[in-house]
DSSP file (Angstrom, degrees, kcal/mol; ACC not computed):
  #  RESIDUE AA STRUCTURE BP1 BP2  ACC     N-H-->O    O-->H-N    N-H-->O    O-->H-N    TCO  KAPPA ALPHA  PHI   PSI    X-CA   Y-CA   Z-CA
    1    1 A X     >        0   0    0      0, 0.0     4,-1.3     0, 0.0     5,-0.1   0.000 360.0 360.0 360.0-179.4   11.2    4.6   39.7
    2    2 A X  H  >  +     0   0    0      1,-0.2     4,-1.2     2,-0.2     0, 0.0   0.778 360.0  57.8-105.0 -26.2   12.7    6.0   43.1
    3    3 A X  H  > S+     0   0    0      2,-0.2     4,-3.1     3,-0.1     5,-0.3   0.890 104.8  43.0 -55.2 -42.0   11.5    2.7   45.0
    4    4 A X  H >> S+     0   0    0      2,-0.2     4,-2.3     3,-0.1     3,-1.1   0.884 117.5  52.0 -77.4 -69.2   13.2    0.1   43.0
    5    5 A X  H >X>S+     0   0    0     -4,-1.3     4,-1.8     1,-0.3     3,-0.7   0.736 111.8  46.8 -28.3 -80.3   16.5    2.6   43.2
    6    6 A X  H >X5S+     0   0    0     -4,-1.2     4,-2.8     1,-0.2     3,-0.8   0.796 115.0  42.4 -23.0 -64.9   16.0    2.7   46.8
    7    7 A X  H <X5S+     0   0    0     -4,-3.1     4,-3.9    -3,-1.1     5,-0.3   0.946 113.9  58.3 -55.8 -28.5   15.5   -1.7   47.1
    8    8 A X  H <X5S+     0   0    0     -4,-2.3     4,-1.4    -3,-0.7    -1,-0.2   0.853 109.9  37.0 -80.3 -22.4   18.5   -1.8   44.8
    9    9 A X  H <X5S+     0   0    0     -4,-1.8     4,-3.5    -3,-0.8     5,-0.3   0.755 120.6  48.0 -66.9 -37.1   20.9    0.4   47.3
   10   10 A X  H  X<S+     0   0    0     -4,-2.8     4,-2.8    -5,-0.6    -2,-0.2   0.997 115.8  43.3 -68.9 -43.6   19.2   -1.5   50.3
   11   11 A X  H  X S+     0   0    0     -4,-3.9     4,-2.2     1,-0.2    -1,-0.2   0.958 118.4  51.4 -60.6 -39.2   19.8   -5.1   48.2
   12   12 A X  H  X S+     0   0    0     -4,-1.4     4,-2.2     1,-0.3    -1,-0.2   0.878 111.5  41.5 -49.4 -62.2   23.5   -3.5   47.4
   13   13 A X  H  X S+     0   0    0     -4,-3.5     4,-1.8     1,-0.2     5,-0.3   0.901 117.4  50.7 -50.2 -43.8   24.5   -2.6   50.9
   14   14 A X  H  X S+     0   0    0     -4,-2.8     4,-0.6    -5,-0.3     5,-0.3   0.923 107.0  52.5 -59.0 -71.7   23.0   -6.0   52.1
   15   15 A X  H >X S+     0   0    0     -4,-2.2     4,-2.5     1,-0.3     3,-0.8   0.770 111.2  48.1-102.3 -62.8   24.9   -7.7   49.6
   16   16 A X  H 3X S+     0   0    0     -4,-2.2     4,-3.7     1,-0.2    -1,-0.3   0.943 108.7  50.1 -58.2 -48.7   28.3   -6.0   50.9
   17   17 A X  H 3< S+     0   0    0     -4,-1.8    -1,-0.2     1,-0.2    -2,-0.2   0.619 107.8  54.8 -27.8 -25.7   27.8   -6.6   54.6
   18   18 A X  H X< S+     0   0    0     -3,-0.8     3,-1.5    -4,-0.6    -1,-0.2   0.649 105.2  54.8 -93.7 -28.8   27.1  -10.6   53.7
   19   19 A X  H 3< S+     0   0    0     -4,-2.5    -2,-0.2    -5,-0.3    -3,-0.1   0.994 109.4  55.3 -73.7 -43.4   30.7  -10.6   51.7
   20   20 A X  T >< S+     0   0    0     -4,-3.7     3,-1.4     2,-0.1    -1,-0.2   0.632  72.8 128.4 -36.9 -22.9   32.1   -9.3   55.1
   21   21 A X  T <  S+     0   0    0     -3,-1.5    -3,-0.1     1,-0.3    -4,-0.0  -0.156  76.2  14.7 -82.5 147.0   31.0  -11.7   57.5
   22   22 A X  T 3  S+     0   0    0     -2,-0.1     2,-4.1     1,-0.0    -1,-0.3  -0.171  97.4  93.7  98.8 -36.5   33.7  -13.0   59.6
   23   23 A X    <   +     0   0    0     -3,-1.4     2,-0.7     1,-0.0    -2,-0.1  -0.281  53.6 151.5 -84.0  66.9   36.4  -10.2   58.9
   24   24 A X        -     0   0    0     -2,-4.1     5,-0.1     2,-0.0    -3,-0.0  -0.887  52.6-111.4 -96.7 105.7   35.2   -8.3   62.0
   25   25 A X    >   -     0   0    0     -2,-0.7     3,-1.2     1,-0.2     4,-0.2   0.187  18.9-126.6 -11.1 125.9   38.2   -6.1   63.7
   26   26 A X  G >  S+     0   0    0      1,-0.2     3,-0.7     2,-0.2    -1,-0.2   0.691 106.4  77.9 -79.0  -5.4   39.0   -7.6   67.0
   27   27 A X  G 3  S+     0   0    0      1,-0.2    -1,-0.2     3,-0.0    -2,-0.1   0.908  96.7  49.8 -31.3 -54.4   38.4   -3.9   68.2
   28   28 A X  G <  S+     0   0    0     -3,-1.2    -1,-0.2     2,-0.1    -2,-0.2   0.345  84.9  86.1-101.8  18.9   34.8   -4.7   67.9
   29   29 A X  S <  S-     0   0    0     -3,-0.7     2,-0.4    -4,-0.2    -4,-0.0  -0.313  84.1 -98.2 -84.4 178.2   34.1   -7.9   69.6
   30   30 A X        -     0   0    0     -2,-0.1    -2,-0.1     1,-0.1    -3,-0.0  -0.928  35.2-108.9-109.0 140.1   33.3   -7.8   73.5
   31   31 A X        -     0   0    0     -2,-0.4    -1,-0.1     1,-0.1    -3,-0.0   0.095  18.5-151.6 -25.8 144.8   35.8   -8.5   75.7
   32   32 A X  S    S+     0   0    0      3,-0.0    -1,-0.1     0, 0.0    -2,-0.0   0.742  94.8  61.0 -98.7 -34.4   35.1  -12.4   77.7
   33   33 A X  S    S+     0   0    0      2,-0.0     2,-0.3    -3,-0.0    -3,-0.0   0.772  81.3  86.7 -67.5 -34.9   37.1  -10.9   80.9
   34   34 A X        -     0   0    0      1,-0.1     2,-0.1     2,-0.0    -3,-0.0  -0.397  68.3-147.8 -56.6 102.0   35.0   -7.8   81.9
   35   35 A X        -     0   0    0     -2,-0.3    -1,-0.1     2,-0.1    -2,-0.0  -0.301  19.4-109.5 -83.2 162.4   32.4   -8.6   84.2
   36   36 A X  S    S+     0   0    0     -2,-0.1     2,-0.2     2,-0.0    -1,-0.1   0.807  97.0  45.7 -52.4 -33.4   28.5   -7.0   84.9
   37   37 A X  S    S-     0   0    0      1,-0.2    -2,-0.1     2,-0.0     5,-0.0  -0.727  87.9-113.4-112.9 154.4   29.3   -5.3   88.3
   38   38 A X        -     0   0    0     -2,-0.2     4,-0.3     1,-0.1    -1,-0.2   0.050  38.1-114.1 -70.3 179.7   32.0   -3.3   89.4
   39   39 A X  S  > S+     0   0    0      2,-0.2     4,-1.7     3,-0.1     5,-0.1   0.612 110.1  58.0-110.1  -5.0   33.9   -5.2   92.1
   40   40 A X  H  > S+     0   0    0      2,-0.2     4,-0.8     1,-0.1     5,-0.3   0.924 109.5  49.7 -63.7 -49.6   33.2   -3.0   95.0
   41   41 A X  H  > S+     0   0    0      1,-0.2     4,-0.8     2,-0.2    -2,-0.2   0.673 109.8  41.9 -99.2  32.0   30.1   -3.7   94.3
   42   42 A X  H  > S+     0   0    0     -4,-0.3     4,-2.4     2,-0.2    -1,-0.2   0.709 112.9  57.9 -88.0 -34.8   30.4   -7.5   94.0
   43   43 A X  H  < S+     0   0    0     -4,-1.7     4,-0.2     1,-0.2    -2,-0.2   0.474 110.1  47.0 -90.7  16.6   32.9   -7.3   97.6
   44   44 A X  H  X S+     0   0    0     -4,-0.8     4,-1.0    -5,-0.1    -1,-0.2   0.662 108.0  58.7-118.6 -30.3   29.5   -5.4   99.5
   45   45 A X  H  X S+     0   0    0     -4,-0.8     4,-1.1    -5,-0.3    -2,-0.2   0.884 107.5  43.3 -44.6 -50.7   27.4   -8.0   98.1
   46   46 A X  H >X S+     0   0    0     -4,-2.4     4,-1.6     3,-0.2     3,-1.0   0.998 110.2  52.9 -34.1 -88.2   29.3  -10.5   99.8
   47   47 A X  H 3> S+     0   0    0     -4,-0.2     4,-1.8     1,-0.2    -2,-0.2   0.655 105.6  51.6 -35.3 -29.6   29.6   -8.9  102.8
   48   48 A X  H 3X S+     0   0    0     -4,-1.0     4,-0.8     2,-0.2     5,-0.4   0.840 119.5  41.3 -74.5 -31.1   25.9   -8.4  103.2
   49   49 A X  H XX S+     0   0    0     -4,-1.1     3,-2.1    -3,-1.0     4,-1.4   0.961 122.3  37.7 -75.8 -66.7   25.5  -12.5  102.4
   50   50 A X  H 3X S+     0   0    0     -4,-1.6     4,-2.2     1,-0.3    -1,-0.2   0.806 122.3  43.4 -88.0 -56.3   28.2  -13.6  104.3
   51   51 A X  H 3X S+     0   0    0     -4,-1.8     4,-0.9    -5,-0.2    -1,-0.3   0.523 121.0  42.4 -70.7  -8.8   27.6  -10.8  107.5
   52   52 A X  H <X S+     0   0    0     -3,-2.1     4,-1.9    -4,-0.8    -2,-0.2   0.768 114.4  48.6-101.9 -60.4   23.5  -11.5  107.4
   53   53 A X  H >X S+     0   0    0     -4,-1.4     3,-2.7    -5,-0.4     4,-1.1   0.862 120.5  44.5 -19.8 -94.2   24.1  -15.8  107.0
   54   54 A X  H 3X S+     0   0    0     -4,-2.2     4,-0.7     1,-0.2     5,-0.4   0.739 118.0  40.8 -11.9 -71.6   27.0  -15.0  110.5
   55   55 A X  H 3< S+     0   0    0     -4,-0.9     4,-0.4     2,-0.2    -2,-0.2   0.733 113.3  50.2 -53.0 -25.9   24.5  -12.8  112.3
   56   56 A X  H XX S+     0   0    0     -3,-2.7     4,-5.3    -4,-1.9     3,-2.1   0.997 116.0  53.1 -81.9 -72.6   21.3  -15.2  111.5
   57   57 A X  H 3< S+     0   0    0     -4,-1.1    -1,-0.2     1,-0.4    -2,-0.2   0.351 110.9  38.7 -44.6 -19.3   23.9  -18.0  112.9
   58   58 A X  T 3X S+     0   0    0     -4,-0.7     4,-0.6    -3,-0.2    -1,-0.4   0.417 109.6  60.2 -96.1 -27.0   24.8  -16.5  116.2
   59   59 A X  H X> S+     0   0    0     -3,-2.1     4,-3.2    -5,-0.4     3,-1.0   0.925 113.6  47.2 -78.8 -51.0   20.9  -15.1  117.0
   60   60 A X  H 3<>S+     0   0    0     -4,-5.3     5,-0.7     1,-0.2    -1,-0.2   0.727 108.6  48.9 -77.9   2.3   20.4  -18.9  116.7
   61   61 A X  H 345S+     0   0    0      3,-0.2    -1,-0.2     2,-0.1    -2,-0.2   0.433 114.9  45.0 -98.1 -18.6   23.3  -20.0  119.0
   62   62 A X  H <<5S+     0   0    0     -3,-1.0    -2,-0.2    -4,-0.6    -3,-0.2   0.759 112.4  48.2-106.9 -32.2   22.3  -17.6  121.9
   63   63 A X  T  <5S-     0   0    0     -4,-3.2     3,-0.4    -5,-0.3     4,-0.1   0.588 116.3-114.2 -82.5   9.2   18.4  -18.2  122.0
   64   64 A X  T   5 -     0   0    0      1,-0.2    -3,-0.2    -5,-0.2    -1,-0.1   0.538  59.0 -63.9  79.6  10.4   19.2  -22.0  121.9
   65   65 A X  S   <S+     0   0    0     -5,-0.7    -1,-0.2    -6,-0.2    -4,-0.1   0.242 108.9 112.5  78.2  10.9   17.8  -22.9  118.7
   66   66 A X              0   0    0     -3,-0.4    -2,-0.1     1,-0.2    -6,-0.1   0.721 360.0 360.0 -62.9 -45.3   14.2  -22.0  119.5
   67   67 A X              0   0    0     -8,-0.2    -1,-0.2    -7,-0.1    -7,-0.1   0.406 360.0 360.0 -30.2 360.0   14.4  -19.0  116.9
């Protein structure tokens, strides 16, 4: 019938794909080095921490530490 043909292609393909495993093309791995964010925007992240942290740190050094 055209259902067992069908499971018997799906088991077939399955079958080859398991005889594969490991010989994967180093093409197709991911990369370790790449990282999520560009690095502009990793060096304006920064700045925003590092330049809000400063400013926070100076507001409390001129109002005497009442702030």
């Amino acid at each position: 019938t055209t259902s067992r043909r069908l499971a018997d292609r799906k088991v077939e393909k399955f079958e080859k794909n398991i005889k594969k495993r490991g010989a994967v093309p180093e093409t197709a791995t991911k990369k370790g080095n790449s990282y999520p964010v560009g690095p502009i925007v990793l060096g304006f992240f920064i700045f925003v921490v590092i330049g809000s942290s400063l400013f926070q740190i100076i507001r409390t050094a001129t109002s005497g530490g009442m702030a």
